[in-house]
N, CA, C and O atoms as CSV, one atom per row, in Angstrom:
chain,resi,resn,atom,element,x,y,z
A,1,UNK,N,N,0.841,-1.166,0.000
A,1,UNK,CA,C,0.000,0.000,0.000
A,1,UNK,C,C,0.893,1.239,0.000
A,1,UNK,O,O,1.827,1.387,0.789
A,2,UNK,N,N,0.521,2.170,-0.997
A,2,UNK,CA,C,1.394,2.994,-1.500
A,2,UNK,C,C,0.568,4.389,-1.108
A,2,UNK,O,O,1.227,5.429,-1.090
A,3,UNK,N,N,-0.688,4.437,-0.832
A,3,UNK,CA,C,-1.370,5.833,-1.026
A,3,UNK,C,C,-2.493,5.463,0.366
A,3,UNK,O,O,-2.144,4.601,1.173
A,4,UNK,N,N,-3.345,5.927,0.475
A,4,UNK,CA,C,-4.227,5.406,1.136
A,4,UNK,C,C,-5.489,6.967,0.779
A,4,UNK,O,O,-5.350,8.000,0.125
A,5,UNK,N,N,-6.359,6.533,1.401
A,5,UNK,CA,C,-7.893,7.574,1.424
A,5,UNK,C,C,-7.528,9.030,2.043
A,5,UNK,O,O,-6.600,8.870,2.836
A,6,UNK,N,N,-7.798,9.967,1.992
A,6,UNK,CA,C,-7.806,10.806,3.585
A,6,UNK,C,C,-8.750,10.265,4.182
A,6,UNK,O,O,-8.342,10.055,5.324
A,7,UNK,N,N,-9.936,9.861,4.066
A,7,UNK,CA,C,-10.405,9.085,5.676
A,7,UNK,C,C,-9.478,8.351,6.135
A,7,UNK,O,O,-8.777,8.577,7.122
A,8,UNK,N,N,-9.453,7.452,5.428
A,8,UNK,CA,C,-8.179,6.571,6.108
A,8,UNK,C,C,-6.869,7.077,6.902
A,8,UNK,O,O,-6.536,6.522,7.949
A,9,UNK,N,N,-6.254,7.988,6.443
A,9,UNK,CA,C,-4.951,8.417,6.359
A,9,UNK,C,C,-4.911,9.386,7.943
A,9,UNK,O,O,-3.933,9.504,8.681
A,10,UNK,N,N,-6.418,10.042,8.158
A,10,UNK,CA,C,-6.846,10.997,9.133
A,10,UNK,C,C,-7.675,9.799,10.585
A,10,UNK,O,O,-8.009,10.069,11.739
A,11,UNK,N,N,-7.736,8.568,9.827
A,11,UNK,CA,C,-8.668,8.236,10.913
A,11,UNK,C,C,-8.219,7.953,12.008
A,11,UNK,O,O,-8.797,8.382,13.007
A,12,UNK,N,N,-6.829,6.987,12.151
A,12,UNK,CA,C,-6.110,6.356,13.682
A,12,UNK,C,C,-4.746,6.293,12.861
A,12,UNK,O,O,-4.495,6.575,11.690
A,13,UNK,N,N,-4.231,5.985,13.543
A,13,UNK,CA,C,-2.644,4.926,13.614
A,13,UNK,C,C,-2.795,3.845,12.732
A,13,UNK,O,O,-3.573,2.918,12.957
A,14,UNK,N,N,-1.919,3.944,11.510
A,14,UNK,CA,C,-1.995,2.708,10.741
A,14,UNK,C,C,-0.481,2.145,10.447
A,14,UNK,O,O,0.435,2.739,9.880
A,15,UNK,N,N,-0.494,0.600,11.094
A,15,UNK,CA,C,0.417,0.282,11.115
A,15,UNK,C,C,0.787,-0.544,9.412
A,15,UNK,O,O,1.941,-0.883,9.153
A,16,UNK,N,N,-0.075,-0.711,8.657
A,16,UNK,CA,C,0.457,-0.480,7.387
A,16,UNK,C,C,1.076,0.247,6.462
A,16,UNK,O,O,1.591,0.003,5.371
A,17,UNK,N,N,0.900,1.306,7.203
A,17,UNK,CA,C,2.003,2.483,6.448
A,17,UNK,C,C,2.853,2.660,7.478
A,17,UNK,O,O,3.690,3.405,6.967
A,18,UNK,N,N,3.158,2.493,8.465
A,18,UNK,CA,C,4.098,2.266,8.540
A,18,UNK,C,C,4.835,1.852,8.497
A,18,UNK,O,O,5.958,2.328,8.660
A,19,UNK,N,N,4.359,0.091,8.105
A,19,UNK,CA,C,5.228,-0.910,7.191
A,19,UNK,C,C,5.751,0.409,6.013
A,19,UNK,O,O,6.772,1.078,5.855
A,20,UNK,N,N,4.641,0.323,5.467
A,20,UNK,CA,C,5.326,0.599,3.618
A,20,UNK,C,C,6.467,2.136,4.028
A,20,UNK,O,O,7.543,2.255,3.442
A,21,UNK,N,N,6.064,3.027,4.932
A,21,UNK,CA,C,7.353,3.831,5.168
A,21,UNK,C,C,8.763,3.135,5.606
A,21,UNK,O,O,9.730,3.605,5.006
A,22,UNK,N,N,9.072,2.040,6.597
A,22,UNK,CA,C,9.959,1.205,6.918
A,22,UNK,C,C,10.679,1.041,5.580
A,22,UNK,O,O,11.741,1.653,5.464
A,23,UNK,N,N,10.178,0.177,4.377
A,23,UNK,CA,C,10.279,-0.364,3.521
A,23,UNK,C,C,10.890,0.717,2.582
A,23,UNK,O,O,12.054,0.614,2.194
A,24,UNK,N,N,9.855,2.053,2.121
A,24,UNK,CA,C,10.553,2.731,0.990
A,24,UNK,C,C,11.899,3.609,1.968
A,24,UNK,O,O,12.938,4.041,1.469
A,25,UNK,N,N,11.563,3.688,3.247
A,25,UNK,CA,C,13.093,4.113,3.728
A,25,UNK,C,C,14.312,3.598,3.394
A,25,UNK,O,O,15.328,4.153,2.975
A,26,UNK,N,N,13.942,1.896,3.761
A,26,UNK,CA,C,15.064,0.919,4.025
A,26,UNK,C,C,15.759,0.964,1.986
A,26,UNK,O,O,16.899,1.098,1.542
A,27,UNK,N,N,14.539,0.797,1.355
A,27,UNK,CA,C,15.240,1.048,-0.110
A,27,UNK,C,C,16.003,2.485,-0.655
A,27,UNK,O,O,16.685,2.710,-1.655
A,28,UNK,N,N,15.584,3.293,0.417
A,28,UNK,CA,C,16.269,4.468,-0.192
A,28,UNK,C,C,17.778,4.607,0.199
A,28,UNK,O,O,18.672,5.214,-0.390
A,29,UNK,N,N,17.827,3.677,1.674
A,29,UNK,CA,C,19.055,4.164,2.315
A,29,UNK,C,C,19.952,2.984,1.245
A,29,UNK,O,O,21.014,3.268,0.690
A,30,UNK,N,N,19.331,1.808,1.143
A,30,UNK,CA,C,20.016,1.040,0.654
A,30,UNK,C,C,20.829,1.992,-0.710
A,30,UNK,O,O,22.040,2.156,-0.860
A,31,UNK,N,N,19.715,2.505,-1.568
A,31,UNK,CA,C,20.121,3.084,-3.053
A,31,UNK,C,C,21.536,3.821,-2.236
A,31,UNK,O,O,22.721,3.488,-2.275
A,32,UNK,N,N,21.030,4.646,-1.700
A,32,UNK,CA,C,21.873,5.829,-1.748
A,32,UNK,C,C,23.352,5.390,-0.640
A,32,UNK,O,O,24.071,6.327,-0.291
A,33,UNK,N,N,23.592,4.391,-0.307
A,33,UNK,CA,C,24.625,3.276,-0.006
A,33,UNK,C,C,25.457,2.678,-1.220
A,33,UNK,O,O,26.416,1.928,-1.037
A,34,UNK,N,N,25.039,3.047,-2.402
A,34,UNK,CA,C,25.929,2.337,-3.354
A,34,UNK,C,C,26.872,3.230,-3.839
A,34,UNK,O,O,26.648,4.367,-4.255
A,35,UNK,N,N,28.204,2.517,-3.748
A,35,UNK,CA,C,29.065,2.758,-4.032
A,35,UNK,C,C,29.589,2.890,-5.981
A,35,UNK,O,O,29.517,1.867,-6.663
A,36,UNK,N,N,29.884,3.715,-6.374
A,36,UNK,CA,C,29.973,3.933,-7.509
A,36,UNK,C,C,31.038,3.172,-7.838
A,36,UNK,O,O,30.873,3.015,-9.048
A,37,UNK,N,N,32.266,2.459,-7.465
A,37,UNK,CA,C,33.471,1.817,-8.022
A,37,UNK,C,C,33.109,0.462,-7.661
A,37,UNK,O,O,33.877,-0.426,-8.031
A,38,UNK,N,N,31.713,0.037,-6.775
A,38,UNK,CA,C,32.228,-1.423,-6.767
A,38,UNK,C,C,30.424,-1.709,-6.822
A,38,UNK,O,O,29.519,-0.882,-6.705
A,39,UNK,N,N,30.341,-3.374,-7.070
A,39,UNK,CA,C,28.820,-3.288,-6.629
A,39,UNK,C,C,28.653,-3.610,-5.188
A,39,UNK,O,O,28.325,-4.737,-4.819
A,40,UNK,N,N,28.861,-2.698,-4.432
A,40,UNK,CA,C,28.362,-2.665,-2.915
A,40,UNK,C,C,27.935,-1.792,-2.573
A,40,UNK,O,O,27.886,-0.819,-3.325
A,41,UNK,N,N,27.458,-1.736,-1.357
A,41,UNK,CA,C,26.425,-1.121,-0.601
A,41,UNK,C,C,27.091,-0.725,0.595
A,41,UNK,O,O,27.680,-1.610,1.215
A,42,UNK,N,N,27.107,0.463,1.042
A,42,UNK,CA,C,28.462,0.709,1.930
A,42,UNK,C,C,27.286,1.308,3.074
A,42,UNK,O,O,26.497,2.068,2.512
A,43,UNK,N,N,27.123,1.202,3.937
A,43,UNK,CA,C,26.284,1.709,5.226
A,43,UNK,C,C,27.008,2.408,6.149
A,43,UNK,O,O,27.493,1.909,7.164
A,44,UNK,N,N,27.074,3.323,5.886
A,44,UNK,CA,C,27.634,4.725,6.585
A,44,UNK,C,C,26.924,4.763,8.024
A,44,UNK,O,O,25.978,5.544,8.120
A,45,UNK,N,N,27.110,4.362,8.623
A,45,UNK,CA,C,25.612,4.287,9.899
A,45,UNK,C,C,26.007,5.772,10.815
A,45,UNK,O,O,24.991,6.004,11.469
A,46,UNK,N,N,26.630,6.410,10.994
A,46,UNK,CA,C,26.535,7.284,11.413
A,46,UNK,C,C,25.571,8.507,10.803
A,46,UNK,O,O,24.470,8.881,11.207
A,47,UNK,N,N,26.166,8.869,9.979
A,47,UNK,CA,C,25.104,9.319,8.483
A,47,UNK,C,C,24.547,9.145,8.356
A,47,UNK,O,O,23.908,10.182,8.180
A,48,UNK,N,N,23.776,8.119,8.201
A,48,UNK,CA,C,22.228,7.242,7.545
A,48,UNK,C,C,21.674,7.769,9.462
A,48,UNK,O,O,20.757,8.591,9.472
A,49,UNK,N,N,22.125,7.385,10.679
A,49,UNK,CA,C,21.271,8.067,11.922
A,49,UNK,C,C,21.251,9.287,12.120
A,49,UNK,O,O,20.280,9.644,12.788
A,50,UNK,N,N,22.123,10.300,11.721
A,50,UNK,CA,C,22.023,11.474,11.673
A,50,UNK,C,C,20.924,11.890,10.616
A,50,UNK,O,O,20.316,12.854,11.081
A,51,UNK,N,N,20.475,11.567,9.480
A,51,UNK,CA,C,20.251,11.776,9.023
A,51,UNK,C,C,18.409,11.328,9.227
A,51,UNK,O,O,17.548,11.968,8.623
A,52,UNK,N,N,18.124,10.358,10.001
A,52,UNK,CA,C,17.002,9.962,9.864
A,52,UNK,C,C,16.698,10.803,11.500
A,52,UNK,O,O,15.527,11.003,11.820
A,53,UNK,N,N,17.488,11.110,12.151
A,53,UNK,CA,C,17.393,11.807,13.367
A,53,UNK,C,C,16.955,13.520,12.915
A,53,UNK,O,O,16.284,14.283,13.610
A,54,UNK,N,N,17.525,13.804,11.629
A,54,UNK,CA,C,17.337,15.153,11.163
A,54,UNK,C,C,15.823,14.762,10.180
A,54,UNK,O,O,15.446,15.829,9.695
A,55,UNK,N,N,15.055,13.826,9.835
A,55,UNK,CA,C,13.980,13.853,9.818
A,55,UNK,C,C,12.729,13.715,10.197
A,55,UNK,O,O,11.590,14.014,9.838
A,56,UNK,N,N,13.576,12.896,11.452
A,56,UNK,CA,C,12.677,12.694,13.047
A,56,UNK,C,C,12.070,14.036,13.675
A,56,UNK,O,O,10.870,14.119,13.938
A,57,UNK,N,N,13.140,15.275,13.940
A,57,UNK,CA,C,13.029,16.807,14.286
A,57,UNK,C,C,12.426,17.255,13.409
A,57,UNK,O,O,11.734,18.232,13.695
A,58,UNK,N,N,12.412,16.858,12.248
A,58,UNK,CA,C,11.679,17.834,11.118
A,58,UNK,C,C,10.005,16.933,11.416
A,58,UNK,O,O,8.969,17.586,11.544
A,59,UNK,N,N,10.017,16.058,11.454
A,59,UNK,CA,C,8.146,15.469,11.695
A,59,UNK,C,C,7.800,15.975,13.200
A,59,UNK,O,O,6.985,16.863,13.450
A,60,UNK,N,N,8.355,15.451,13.898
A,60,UNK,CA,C,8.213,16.384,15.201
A,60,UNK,C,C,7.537,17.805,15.559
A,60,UNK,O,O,6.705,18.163,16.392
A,61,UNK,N,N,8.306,18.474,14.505
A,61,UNK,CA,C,8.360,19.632,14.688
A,61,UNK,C,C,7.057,20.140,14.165
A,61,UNK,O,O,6.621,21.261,14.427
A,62,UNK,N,N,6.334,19.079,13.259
A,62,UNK,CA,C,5.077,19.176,12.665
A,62,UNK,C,C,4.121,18.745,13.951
A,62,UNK,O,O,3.624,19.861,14.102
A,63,UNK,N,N,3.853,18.399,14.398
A,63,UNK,CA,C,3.409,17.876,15.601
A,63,UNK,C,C,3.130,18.512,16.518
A,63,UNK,O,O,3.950,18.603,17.432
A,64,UNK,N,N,1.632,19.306,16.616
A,64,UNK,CA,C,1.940,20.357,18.167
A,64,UNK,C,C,1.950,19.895,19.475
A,64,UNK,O,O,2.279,20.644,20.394
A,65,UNK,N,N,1.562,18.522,19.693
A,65,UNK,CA,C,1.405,17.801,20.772
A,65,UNK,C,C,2.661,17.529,21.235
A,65,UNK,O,O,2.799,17.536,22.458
A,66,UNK,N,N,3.699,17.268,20.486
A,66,UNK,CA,C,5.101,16.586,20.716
A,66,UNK,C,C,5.675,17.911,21.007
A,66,UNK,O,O,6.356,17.759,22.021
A,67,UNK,N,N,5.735,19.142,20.614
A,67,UNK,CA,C,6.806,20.154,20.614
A,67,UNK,C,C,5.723,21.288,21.379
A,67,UNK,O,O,5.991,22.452,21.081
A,68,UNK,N,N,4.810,21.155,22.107
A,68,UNK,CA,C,4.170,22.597,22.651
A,68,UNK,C,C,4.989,23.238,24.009
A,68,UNK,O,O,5.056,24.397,24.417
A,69,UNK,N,N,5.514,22.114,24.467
A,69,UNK,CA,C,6.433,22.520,25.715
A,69,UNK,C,C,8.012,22.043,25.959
A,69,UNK,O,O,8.419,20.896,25.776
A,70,UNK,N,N,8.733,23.064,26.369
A,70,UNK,CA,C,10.126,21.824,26.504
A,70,UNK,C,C,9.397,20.665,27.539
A,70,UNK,O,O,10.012,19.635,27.261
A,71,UNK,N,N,8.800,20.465,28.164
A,71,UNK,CA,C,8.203,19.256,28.579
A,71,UNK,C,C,8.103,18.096,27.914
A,71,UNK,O,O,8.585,16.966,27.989
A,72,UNK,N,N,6.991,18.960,26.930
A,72,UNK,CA,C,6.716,17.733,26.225
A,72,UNK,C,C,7.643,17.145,24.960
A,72,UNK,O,O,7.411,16.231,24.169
A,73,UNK,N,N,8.597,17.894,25.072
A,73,UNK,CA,C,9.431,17.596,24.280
A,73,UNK,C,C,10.370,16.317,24.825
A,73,UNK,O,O,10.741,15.280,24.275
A,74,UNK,N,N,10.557,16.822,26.031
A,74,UNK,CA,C,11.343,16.116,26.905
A,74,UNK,C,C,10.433,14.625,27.316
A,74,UNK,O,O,11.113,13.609,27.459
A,75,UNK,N,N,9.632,14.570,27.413
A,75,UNK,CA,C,8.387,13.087,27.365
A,75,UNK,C,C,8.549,12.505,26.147
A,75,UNK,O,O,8.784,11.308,25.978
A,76,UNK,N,N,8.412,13.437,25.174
A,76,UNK,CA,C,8.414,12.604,23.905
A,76,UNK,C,C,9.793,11.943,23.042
A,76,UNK,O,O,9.767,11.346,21.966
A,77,UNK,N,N,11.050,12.287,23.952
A,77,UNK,CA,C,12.496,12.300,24.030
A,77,UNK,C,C,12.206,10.869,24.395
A,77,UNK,O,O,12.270,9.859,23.694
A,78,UNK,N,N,11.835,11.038,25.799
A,78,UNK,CA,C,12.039,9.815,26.831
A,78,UNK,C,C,11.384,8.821,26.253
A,78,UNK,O,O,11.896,7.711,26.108
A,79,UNK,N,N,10.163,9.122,25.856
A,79,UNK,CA,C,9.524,7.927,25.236
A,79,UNK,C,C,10.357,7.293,24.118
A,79,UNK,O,O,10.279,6.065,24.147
A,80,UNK,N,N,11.024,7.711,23.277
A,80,UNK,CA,C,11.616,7.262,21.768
A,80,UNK,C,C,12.651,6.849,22.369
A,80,UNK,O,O,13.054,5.812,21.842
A,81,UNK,N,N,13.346,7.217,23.333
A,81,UNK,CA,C,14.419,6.421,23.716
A,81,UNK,C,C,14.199,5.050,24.716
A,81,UNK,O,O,15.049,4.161,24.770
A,82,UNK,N,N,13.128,5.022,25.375
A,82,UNK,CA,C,12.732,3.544,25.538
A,82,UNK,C,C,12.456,2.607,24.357
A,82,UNK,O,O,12.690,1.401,24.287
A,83,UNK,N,N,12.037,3.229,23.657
A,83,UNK,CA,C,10.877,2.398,22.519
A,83,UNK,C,C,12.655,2.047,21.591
A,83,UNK,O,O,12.824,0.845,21.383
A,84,UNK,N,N,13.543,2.751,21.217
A,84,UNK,CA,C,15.074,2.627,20.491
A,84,UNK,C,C,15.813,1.588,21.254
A,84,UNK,O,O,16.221,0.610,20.627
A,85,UNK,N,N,16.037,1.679,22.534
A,85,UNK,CA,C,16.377,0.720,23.314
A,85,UNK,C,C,16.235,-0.535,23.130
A,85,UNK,O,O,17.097,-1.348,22.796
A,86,UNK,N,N,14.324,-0.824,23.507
A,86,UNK,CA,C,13.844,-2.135,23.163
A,86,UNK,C,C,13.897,-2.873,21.854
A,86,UNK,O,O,14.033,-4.077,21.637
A,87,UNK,N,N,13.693,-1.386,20.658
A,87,UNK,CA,C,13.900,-2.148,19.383
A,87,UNK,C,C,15.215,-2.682,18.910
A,87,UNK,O,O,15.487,-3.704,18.280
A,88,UNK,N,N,16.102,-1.526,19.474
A,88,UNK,CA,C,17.432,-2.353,19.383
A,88,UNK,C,C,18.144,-4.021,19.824
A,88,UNK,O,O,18.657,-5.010,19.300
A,89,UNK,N,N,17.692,-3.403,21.302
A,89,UNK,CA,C,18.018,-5.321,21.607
A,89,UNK,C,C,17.041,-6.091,21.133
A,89,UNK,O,O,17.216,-7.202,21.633
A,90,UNK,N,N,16.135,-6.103,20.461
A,90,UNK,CA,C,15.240,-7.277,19.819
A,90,UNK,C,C,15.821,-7.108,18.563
A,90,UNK,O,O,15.338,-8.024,17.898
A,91,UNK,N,N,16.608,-6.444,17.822
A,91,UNK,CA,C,17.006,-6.275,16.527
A,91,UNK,C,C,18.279,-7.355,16.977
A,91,UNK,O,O,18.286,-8.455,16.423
A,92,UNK,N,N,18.998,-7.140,17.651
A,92,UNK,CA,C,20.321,-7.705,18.066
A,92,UNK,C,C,20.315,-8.766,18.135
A,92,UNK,O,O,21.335,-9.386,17.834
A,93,UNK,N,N,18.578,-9.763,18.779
A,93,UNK,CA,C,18.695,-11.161,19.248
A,93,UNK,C,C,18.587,-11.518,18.043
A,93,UNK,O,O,19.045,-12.637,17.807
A,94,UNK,N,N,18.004,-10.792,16.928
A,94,UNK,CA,C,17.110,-11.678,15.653
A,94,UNK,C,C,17.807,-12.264,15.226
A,94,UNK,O,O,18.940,-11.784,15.179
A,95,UNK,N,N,17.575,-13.754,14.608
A,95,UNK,CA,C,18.694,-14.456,14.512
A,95,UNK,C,C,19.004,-14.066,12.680
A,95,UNK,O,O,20.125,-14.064,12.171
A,96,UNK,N,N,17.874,-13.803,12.045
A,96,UNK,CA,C,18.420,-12.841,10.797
A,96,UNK,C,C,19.440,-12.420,10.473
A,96,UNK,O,O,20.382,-12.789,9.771
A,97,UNK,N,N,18.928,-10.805,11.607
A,97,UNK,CA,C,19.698,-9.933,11.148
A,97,UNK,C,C,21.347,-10.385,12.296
A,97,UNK,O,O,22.279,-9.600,12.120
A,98,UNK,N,N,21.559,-11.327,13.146
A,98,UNK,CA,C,22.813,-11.849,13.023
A,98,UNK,C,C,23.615,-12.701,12.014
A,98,UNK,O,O,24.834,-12.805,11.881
A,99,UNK,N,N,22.926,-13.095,11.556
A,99,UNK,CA,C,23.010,-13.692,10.239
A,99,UNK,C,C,23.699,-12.727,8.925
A,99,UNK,O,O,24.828,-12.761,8.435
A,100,UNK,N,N,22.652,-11.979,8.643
A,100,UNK,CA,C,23.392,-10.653,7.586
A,100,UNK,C,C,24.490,-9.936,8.436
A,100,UNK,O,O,25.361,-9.295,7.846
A,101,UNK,N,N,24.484,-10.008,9.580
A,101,UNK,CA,C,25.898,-9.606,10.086
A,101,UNK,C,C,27.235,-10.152,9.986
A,101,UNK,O,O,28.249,-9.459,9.902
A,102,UNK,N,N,27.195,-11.763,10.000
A,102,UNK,CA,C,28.067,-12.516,9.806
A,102,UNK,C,C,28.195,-12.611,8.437
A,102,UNK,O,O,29.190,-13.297,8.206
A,103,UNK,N,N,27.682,-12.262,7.458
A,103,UNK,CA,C,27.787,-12.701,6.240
A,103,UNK,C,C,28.273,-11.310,5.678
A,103,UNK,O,O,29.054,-11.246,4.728
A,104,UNK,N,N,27.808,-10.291,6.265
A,104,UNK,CA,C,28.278,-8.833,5.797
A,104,UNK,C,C,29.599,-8.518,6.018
A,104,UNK,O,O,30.430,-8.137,5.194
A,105,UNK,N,N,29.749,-8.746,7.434
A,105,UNK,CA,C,31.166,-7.979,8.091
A,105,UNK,C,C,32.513,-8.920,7.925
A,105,UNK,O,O,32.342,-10.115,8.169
A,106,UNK,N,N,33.823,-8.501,7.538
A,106,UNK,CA,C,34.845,-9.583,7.493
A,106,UNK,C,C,34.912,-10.173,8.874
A,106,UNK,O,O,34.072,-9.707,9.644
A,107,UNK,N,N,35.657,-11.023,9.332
A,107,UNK,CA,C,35.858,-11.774,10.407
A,107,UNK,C,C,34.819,-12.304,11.265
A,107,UNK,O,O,35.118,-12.768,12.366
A,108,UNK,N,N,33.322,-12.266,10.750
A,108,UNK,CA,C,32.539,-13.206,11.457
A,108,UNK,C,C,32.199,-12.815,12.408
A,108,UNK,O,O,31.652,-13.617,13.165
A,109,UNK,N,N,32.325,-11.634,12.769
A,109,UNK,CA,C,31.505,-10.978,14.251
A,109,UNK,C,C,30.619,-10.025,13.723
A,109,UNK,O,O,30.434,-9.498,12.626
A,110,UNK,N,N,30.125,-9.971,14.856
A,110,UNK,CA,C,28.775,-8.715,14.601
A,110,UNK,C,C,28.962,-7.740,15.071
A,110,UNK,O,O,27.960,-7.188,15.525
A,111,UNK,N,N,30.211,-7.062,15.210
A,111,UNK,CA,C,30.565,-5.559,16.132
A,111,UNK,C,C,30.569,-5.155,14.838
A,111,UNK,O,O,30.684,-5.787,13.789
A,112,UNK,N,N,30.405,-3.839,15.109
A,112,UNK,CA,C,30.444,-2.863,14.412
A,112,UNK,C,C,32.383,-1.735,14.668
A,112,UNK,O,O,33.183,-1.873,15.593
A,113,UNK,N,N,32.475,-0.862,13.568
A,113,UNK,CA,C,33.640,-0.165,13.396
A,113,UNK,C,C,33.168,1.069,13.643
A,113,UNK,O,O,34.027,1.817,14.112
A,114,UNK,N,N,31.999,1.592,13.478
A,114,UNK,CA,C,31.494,2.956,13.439
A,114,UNK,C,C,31.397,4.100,14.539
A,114,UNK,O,O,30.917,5.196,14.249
């Protein structure tokens, strides 16, 4: 699902678009990861979080509920950093994405250089 209704779009929380945003993100970062001299995909991860952190502040900032107070700014901080936390270590156990780690990174570990 690529478009949806404005009823739809205005009515609740739809976690189908937020699939399909996940998705055309994950393809964009991928595109714009390719390296012009080789066929790889180079993941800058500092960059690629700065960068999705500088579009996080920019939706935010659309948002009067999230930004009406340094309060609520500061709640809505706290909240994303629980919710980053948890998604992280459940990203970490997946046996997947350890998988594309071992197969990505030289020497067979899953640390990162960044």
């Amino acid at each position: 699902m690529s478009q949806a209704t404005y009823a739809r779009a205005a009515l609740e929380y739809d976690v189908e678009h937020e699939q399909f945003l996940i998705e055309a993100l994950t393809e964009t970062i991928f595109k714009a990861s390719m390296v012009t001299d080789a066929n790889v995909a180079v993941f800058r991860t500092a960059e690629i979080a700065q960068a999705l952190l500088t579009l996080l502040s920019c939706t935010l900032a659309m948002s009067p509920s999230a930004t009406r107070s340094p309060n609520a700014i500061r709640k809505t901080c706290d909240d994303f950093g629980k919710t980053l936390r948890r998604k992280v270590s459940a990203v970490e156990r997946n046996a997947d994405m350890q998988e594309f780690m071992r197969r990505t990174f030289r020497g067979g570990g899953t640390e990162g250089t960044a």
